[in-house]
N, C-alpha and C positions, 0 to 999 in steps of 0.2 A: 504493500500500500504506500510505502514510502518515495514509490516514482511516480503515483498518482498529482495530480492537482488537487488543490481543497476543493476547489468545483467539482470533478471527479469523484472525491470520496464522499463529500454531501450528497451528491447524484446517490451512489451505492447505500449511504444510509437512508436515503427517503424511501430504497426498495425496499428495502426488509421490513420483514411481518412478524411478528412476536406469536409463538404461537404455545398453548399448552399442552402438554399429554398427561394424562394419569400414570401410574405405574404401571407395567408390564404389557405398554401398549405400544405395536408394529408400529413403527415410523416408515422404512423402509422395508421391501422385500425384495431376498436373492432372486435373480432370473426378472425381475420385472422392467419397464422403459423407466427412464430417470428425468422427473422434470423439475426436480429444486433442489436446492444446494442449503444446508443448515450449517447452523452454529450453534451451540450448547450455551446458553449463558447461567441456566440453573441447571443442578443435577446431572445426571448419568446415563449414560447407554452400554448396553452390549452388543457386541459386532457378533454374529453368528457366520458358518459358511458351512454349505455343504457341497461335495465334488458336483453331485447330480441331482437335482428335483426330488426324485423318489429316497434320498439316503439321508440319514438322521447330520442335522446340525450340529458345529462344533463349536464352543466358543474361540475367537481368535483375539478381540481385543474386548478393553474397554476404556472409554472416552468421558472427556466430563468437561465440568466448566471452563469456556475458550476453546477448546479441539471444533474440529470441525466433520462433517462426513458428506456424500452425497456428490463430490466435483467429479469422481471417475467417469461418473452415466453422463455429466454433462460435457465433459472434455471429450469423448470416445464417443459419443453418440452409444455406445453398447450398453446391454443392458446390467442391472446393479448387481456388484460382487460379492454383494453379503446383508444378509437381514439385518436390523438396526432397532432393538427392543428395549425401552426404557425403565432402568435399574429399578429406577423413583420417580416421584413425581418429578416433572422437566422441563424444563421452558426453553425451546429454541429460535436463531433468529431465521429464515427460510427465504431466500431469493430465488 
C-alpha cells in the first residue's frame, strides 16, 4: 500500500464492507469461483483443504486479526484452494 497515492488508498477504503459471521460459519469454500477478497479485523478463521471434493478436510492454517485470505481466486481467476470457517465470532473487511 505504501506505493499507493492517499487518493488510491481512500479509493480502497471506501470499498470495503464490514461484515459479521457467527462462529463456525463457511466464509469460503474449497472448489468454489472466488469473488471477494477479506480481511480479518476481529477474531479467527480456519483454513481447511482437501486433495479432492469427495475426501475429508485437513486443517492447514489459521489466521486472525490483520491476515488476510481470498486474493488466490481473484488473482488466478481459479477457483478457491481451501475452505475458510470461523474459529469465533469475526468480523471481516471484504472487497
Amino acid at each position: 500500500l505504501k506505493s499507493l497515492s492517499e487518493y488510491e488508498r481512500l479509493t480502497i477504503a471506501d470499498s470495503l464492507v464490514a461484515e459479521t459471521f457467527p462462529a463456525n460459519h463457511e466464509i469460503i469454500r474449497q472448489y468454489e469461483a472466488g469473488d471477494k477478497f477479506y480481511i480479518i479485523e476481529q477474531g479467527s478463521v480456519v483454513c481447511t483443504q482437501s486433495p479432492a471434493p469427495s475426501e475429508p478436510a485437513v486443517e492447514v492454517m489459521r489466521l486472525k486479526a490483520g491476515q488476510y485470505f481470498g486474493e488466490i481466486a481473484l488473482l488466478t481467476q481459479e477457483p478457491r484452494k481451501a475452505t475458510v470457517t470461523t474459529a469465533e465470532p469475526t468480523k471481516v473487511l471484504s472487497l
